[in-house]
ChimeraX commands (.cxc) that place a marker at each C-alpha (Angstrom):
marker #1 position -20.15,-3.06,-9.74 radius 0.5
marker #1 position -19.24,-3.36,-5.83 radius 0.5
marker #1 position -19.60,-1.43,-3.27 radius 0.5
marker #1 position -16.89,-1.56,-0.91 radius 0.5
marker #1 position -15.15,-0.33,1.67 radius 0.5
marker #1 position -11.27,-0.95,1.86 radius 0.5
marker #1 position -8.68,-0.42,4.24 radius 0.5
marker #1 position -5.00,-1.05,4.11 radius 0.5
marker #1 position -2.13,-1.07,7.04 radius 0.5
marker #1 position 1.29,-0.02,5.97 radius 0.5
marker #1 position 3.84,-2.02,7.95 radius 0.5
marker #1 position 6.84,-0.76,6.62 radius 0.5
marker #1 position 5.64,3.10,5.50 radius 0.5
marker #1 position 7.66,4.46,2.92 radius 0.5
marker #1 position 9.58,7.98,3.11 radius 0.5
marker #1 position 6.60,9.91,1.41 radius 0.5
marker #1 position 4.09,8.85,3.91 radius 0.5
marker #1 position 6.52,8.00,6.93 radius 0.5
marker #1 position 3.33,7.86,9.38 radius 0.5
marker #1 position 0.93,5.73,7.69 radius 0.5
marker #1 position 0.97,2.55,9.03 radius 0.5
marker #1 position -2.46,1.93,8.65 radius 0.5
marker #1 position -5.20,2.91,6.34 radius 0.5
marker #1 position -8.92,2.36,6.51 radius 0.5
marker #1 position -11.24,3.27,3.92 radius 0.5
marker #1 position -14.56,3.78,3.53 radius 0.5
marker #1 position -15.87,3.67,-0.51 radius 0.5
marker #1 position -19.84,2.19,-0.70 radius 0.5
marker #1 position -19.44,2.80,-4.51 radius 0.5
marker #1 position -16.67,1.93,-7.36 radius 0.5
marker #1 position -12.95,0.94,-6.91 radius 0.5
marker #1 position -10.96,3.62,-6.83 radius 0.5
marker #1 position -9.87,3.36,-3.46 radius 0.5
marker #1 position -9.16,-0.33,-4.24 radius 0.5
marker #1 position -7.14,1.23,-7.72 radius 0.5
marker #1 position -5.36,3.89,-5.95 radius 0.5
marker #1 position -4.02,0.72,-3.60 radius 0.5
marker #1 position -3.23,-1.33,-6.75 radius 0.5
marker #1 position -1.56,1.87,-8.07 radius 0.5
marker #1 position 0.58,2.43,-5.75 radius 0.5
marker #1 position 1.56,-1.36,-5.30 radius 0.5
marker #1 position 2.34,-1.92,-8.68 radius 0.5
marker #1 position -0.92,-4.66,-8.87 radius 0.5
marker #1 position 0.62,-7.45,-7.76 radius 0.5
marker #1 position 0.80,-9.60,-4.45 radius 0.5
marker #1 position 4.76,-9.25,-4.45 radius 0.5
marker #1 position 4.67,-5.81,-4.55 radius 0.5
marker #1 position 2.11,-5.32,-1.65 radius 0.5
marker #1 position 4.48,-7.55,0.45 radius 0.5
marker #1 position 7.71,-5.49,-0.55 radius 0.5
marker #1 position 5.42,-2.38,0.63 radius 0.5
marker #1 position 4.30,-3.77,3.86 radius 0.5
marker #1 position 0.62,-3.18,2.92 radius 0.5
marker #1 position -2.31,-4.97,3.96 radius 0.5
marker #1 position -5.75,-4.14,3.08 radius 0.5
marker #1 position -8.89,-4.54,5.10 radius 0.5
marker #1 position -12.35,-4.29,2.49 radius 0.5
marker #1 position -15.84,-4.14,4.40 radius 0.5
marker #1 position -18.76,-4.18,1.64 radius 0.5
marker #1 position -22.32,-5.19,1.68 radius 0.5
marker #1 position -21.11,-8.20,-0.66 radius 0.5
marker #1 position -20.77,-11.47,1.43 radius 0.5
marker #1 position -18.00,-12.61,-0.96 radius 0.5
marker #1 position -15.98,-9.69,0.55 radius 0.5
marker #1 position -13.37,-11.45,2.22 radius 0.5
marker #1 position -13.07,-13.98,-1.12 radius 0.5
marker #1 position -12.16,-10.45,-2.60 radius 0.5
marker #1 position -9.82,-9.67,-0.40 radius 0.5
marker #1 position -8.00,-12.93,-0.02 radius 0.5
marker #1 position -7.31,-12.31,-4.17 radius 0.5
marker #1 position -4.92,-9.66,-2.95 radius 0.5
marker #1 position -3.13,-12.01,-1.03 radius 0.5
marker #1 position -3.87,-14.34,2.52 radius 0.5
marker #1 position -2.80,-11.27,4.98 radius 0.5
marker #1 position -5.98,-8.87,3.71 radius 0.5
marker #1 position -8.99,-9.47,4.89 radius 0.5
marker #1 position -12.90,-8.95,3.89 radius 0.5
marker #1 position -15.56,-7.34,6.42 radius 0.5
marker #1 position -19.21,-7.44,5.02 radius 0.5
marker #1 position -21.92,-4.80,6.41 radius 0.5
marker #1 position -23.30,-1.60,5.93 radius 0.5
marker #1 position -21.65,1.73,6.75 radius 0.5
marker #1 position -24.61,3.45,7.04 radius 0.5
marker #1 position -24.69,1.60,10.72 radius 0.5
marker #1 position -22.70,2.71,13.50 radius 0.5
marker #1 position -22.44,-0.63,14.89 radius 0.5
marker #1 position -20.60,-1.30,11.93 radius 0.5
marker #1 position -18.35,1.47,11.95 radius 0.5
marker #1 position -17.59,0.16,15.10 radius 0.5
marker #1 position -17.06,-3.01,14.55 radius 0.5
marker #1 position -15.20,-2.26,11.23 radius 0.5
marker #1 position -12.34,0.02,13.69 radius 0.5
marker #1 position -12.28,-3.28,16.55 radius 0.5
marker #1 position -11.37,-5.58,13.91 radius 0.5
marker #1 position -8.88,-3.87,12.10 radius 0.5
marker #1 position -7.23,-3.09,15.39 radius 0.5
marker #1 position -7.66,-6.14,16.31 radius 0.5
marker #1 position -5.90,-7.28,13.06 radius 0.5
marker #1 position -3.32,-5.04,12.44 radius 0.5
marker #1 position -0.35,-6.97,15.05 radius 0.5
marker #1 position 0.67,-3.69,16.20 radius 0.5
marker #1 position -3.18,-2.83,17.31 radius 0.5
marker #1 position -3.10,1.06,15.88 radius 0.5
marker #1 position -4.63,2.74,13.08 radius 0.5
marker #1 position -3.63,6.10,12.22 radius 0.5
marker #1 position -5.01,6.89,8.80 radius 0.5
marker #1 position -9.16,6.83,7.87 radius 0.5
marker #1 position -9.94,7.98,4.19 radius 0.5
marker #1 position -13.58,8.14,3.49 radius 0.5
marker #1 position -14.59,7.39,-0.16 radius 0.5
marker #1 position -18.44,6.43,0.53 radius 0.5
marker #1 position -20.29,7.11,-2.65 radius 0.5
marker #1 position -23.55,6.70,-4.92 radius 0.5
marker #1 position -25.09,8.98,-6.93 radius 0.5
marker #1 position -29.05,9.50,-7.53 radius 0.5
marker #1 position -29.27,11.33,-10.87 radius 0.5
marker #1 position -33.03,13.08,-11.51 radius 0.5
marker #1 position -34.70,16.28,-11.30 radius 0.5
marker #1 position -34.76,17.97,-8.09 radius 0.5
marker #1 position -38.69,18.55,-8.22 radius 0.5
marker #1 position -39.26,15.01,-9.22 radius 0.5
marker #1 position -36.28,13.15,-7.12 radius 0.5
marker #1 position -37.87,10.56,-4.65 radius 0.5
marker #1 position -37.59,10.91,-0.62 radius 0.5
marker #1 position -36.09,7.11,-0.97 radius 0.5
marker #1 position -33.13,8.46,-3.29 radius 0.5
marker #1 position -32.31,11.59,-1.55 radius 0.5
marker #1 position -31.96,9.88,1.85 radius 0.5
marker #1 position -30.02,6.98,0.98 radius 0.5
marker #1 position -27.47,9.45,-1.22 radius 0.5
marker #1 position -27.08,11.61,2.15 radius 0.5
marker #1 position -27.07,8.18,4.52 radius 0.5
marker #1 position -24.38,6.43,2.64 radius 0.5
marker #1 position -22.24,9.61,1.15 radius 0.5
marker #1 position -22.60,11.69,4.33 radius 0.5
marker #1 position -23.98,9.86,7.18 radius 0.5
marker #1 position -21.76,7.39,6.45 radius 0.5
marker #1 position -18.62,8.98,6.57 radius 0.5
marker #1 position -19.77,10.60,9.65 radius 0.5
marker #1 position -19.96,7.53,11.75 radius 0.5
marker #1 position -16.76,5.90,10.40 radius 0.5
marker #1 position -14.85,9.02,11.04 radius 0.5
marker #1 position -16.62,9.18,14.87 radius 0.5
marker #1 position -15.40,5.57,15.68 radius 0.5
marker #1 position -12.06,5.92,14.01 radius 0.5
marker #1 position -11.78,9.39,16.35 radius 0.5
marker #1 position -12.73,7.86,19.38 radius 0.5
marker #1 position -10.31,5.08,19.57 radius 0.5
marker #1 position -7.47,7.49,18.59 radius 0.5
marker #1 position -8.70,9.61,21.71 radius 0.5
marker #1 position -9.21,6.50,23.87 radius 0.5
marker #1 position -5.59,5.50,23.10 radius 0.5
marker #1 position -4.56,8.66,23.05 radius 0.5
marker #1 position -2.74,8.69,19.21 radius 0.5
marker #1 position -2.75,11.19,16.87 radius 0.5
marker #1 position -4.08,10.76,13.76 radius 0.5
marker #1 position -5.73,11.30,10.05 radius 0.5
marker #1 position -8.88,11.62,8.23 radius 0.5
marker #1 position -8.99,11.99,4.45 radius 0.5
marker #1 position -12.61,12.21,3.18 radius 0.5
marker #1 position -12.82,11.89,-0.27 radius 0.5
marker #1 position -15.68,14.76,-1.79 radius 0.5
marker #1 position -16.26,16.29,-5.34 radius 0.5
marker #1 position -16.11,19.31,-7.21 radius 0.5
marker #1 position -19.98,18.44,-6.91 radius 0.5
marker #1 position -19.47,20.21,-3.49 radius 0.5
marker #1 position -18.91,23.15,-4.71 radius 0.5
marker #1 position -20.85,23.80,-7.69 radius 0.5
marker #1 position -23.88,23.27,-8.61 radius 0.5
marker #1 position -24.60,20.08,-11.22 radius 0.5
marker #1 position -27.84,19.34,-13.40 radius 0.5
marker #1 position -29.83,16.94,-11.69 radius 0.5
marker #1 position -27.52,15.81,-9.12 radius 0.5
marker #1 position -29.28,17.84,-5.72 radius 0.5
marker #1 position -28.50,15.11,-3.61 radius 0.5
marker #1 position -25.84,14.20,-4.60 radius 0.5
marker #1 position -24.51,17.80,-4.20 radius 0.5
marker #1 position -25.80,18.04,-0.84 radius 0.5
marker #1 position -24.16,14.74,0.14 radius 0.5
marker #1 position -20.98,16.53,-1.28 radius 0.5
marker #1 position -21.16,19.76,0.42 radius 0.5
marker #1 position -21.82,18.42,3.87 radius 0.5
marker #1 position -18.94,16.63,3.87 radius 0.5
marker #1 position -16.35,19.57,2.80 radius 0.5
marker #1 position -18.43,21.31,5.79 radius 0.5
marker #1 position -18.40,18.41,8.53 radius 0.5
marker #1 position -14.34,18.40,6.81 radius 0.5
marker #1 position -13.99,21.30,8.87 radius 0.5
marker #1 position -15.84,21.12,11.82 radius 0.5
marker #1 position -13.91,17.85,12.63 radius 0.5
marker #1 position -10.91,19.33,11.78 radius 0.5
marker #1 position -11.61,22.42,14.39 radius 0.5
marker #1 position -13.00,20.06,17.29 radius 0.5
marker #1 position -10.44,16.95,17.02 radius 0.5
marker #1 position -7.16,19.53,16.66 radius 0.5
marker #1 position -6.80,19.40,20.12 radius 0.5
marker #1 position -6.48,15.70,19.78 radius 0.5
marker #1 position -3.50,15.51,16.99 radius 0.5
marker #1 position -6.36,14.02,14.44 radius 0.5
marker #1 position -5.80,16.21,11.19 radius 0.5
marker #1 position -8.88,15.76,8.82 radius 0.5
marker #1 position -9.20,17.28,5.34 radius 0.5
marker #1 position -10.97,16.31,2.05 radius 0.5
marker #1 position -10.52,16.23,-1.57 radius 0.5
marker #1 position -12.72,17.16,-4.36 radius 0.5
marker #1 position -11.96,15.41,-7.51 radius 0.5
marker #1 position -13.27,15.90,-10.84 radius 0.5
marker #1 position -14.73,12.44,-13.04 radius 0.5
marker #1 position -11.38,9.99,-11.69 radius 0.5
marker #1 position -10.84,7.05,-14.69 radius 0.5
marker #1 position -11.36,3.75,-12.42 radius 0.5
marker #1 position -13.43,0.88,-13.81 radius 0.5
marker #1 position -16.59,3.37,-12.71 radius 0.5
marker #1 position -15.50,6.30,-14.06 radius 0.5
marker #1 position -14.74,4.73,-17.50 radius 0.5
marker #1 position -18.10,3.03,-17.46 radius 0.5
marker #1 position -19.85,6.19,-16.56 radius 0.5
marker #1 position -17.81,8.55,-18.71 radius 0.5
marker #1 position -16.87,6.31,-21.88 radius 0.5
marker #1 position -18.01,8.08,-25.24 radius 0.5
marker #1 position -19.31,11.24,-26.55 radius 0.5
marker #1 position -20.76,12.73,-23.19 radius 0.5
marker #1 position -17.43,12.29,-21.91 radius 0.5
marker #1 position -15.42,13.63,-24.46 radius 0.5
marker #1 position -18.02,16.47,-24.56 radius 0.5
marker #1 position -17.36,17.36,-20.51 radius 0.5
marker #1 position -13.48,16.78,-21.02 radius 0.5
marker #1 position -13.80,20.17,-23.51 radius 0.5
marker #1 position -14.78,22.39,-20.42 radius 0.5
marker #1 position -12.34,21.52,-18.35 radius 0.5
marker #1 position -8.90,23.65,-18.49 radius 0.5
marker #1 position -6.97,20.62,-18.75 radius 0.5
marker #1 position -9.12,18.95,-20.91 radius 0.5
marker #1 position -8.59,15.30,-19.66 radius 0.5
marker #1 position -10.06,14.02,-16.52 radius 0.5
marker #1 position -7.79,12.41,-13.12 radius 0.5
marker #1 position -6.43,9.20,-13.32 radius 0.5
marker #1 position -6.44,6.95,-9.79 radius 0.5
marker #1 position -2.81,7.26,-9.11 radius 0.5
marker #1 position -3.22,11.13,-8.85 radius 0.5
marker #1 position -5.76,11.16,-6.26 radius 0.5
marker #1 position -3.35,8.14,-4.80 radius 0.5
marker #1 position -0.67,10.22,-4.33 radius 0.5
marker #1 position -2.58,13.53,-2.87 radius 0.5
marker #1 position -3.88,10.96,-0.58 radius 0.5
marker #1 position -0.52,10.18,0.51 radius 0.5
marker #1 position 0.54,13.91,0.87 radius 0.5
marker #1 position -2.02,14.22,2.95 radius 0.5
marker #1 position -1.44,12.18,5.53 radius 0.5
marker #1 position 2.33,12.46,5.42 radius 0.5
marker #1 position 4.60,14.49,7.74 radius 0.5
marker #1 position 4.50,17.23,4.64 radius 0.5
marker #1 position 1.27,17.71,5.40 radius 0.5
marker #1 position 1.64,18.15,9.27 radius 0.5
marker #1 position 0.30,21.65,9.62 radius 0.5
marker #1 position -2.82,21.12,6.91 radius 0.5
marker #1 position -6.21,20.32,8.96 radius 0.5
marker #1 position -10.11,21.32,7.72 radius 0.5
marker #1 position -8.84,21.78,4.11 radius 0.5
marker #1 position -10.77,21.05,1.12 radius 0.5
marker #1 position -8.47,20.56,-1.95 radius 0.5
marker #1 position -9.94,20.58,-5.56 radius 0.5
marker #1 position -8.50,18.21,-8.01 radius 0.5
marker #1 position -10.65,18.84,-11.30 radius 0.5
marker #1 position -7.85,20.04,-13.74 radius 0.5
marker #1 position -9.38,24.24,-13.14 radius 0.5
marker #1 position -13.15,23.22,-14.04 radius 0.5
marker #1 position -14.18,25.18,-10.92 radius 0.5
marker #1 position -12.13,27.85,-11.19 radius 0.5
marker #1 position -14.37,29.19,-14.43 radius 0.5
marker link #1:1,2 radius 0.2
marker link #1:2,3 radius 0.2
marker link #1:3,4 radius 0.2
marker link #1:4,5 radius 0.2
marker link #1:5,6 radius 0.2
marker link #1:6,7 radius 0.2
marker link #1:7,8 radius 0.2
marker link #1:8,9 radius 0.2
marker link #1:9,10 radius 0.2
marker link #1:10,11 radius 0.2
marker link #1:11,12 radius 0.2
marker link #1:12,13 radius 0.2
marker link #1:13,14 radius 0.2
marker link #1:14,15 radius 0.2
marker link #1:15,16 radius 0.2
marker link #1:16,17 radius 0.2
marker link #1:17,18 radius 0.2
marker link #1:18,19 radius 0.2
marker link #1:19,20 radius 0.2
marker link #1:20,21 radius 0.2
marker link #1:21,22 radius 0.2
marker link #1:22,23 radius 0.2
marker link #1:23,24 radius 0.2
marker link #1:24,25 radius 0.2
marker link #1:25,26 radius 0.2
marker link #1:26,27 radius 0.2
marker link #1:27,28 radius 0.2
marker link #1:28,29 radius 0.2
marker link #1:29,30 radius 0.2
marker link #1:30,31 radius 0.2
marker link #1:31,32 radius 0.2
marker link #1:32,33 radius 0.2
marker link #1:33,34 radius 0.2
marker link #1:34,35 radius 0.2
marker link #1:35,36 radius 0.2
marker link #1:36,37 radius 0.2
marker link #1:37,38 radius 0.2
marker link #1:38,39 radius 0.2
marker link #1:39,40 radius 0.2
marker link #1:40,41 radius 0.2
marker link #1:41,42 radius 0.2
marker link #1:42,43 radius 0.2
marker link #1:43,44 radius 0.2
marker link #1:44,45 radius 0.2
marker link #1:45,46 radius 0.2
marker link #1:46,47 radius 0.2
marker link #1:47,48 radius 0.2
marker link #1:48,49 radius 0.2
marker link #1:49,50 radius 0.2
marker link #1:50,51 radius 0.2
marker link #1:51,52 radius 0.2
marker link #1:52,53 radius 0.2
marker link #1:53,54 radius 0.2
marker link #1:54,55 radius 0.2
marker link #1:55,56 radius 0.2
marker link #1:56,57 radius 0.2
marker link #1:57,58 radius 0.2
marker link #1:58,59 radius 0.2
marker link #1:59,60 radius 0.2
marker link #1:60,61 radius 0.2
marker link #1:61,62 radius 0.2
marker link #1:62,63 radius 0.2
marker link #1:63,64 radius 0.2
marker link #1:64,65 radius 0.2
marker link #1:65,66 radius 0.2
marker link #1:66,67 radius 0.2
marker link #1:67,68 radius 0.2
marker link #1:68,69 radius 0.2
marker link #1:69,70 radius 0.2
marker link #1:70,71 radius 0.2
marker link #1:71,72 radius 0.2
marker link #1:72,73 radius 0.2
marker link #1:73,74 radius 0.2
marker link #1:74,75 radius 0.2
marker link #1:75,76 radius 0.2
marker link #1:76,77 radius 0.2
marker link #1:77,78 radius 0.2
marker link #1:78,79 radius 0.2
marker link #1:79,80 radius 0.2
marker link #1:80,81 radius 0.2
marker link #1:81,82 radius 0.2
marker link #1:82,83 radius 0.2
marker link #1:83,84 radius 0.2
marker link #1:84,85 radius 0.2
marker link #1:85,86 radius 0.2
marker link #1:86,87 radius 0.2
marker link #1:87,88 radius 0.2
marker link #1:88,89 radius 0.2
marker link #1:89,90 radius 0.2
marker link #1:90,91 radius 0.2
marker link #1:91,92 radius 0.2
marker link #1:92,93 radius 0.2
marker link #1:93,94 radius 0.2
marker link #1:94,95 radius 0.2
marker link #1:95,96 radius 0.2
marker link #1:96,97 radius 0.2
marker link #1:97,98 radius 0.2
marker link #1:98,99 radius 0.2
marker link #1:99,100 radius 0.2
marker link #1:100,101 radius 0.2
marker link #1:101,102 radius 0.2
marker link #1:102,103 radius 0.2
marker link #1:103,104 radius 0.2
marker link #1:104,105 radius 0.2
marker link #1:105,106 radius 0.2
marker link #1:106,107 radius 0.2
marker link #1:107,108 radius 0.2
marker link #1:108,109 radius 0.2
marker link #1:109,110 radius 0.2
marker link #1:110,111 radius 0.2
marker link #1:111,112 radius 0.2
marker link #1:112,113 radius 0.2
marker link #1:113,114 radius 0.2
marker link #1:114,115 radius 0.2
marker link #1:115,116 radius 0.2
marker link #1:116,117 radius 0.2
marker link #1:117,118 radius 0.2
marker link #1:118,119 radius 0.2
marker link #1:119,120 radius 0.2
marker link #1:120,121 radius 0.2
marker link #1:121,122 radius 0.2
marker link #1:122,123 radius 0.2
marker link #1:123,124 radius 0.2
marker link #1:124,125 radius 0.2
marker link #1:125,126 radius 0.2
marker link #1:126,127 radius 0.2
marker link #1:127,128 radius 0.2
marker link #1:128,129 radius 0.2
marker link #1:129,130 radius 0.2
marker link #1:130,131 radius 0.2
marker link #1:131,132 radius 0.2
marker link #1:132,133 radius 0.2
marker link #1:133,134 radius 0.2
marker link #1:134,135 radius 0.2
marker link #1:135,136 radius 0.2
marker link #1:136,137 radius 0.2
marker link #1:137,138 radius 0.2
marker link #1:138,139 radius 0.2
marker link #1:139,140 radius 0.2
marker link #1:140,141 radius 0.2
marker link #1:141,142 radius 0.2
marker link #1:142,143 radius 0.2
marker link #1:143,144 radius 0.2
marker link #1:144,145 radius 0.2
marker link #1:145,146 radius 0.2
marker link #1:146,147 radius 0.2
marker link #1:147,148 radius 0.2
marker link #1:148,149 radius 0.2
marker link #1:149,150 radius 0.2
marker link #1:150,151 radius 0.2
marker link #1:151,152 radius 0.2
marker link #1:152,153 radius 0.2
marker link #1:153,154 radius 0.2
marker link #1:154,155 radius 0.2
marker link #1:155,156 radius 0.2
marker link #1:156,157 radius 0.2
marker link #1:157,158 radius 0.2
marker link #1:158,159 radius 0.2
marker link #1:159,160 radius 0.2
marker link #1:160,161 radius 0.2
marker link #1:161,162 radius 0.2
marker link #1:162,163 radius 0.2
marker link #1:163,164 radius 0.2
marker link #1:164,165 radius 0.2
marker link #1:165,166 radius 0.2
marker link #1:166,167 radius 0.2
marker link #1:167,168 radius 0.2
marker link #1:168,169 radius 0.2
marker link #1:169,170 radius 0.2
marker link #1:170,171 radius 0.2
marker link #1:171,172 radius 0.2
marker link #1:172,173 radius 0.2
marker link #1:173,174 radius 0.2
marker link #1:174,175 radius 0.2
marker link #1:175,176 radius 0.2
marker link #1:176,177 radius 0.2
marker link #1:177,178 radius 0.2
marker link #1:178,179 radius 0.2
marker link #1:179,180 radius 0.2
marker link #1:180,181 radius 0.2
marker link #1:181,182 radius 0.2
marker link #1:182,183 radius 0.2
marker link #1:183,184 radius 0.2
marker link #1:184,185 radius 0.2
marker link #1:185,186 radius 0.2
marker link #1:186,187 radius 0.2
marker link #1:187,188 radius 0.2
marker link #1:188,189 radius 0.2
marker link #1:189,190 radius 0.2
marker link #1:190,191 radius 0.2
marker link #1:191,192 radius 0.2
marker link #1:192,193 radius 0.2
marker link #1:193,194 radius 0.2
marker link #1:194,195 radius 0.2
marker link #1:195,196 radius 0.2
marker link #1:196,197 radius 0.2
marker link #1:197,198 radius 0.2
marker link #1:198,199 radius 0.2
marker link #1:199,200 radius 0.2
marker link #1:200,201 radius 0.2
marker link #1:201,202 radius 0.2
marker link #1:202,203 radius 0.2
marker link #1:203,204 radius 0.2
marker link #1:204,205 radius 0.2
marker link #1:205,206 radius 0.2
marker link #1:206,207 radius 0.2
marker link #1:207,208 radius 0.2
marker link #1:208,209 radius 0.2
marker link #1:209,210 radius 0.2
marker link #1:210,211 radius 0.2
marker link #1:211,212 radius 0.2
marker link #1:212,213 radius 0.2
marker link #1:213,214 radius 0.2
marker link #1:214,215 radius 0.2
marker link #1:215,216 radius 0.2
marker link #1:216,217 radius 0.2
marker link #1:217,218 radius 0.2
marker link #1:218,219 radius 0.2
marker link #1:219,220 radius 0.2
marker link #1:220,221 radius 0.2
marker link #1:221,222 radius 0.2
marker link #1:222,223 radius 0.2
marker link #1:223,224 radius 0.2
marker link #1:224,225 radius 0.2
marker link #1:225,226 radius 0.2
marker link #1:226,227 radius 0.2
marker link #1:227,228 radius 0.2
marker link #1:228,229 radius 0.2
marker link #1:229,230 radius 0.2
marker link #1:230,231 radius 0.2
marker link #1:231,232 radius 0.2
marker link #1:232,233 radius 0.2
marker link #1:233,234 radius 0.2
marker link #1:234,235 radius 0.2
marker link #1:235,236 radius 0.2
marker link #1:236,237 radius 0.2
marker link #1:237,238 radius 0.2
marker link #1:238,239 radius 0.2
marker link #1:239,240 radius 0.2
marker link #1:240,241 radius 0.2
marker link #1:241,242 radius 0.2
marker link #1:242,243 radius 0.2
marker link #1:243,244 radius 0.2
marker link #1:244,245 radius 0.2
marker link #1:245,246 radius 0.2
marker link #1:246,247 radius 0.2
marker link #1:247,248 radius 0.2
marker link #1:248,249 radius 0.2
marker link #1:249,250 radius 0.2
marker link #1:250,251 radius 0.2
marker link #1:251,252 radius 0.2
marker link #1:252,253 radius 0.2
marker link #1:253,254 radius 0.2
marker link #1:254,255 radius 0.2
marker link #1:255,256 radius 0.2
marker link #1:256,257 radius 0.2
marker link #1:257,258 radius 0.2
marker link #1:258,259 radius 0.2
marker link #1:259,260 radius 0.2
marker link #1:260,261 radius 0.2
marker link #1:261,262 radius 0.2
marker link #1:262,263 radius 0.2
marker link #1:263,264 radius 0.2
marker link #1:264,265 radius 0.2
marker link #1:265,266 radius 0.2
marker link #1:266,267 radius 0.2
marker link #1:267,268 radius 0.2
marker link #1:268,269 radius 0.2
marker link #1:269,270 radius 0.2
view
């Protein structure tokens, strides 16, 4: 598995998301930011050309560029860590820097990891690295990506991707939950304070999303076993949080800002 953090830049946008020209995205864990861009491009070089995408992947993997370059020659791989606000920094300069029109307009946060154990038992080492990459994290790559919208003086969006973790409670998954929580809360203090700005941020809360992770994680009995208590008995596939993405940071979705929407098939509505 690894971890990544992908962004994309939309140089023709299409009619459902008319303003994106330019997505960055933040995921330390799993690939479904990286599947929801596959989705939506049909998986195939050609396709990302016909769709004026390019995608921009910072990971801690050195290799991340050779990653990239697999999508085609116009992406492009930036290693580090996005727990560091130098980074975060450096992550917005480059893509700017990249992109030939020298604007991004869309940031969707998908950093990620999971610490599973029993809250009196879970270490000080798990519990802050869960809240430094899934929350800290997406904290500074939202502030930098904020900033240079307010510097140049362009609106914007923020999409930070949650869990239904955030809003229920989950066997042995404290910091995790935490992680999850604070960002559905910091979802909405951005939201109020960068208004004023034309940034709109809100967040989704998916339930268990079938990317290579998911399957790996959720595979078998215990999966099947989880599936029966959810209304819709099945869990998301990528291309469904893909497109809410999209609404999201479309013109449709002009007057939504500190919004938290759950996408978990009714599991939290028992």
């Amino acid at each position: 598995m690894i971890p990544r953090v992908c962004c994309a830049s939309r140089i023709k946008p299409q009619k459902t998301i008319d303003q994106v020209v330019f997505y960055l995205t933040n995921c330390v864990r799993g690939r479904m930011i990286v599947d929801i861009f596959a989705y939506s491009c049909k998986n195939s070089p050609k396709s990302h050309r016909l769709l004026g995408v390019r995608l921009v992947l910072a990971d801690t993997n050195p290799e991340v560029d050779t990653i990239a370059k697999k999508w085609g020659y116009w992406h492009l791989g930036i290693p580090g860590d996005v727990r560091s606000r130098d980074y975060a920094r450096d992550v917005i300069e480059t893509a700017v820097g990249y992109n030939f029109n020298e604007r991004v307009d869309i940031l969707v946060n998908s950093a990620g990891i999971v610490a599973l154990d029993n809250a009196e038992t879970l270490s000080e080492e798990d519990w802050d690295r869960t809240i430094d990459i899934n929350l800290k994290g997406s904290f500074l790559m939202a502030q930098a990506f904020a900033n240079h919208l307010i510097k140049t003086k362009r609106p914007g969006c923020i999409v930070n991707i949650a869990s239904q973790a955030g809003v229920i409670a989950l066997d042995r998954h404290a910091a995790y939950c935490a992680s999850k929580g604070g960002i559905i809360a910091m979802t909405k203090v951005l939201a109020l304070e960068w208004a004023k700005y034309g940034i709109r941020v809100n967040c989704i809360s998916p339930t268990v999303v079938l990317t290579e992770l998911g399957h790996k994680a959720w595979d078998g009995p215990v999966g099947e076993a989880f599936k029966k208590e959810i209304p819709a008995e099945r869990f998301a596939e990528p291309d469904e949080i893909a497109s809410i993405i999209a609404f999201l940071c479309s013109n449709a979705a002009s007057m939504i800002t500190g919004h938290n929407l759950v996408v978990d098939g009714g599991y939290t509505i028992k």
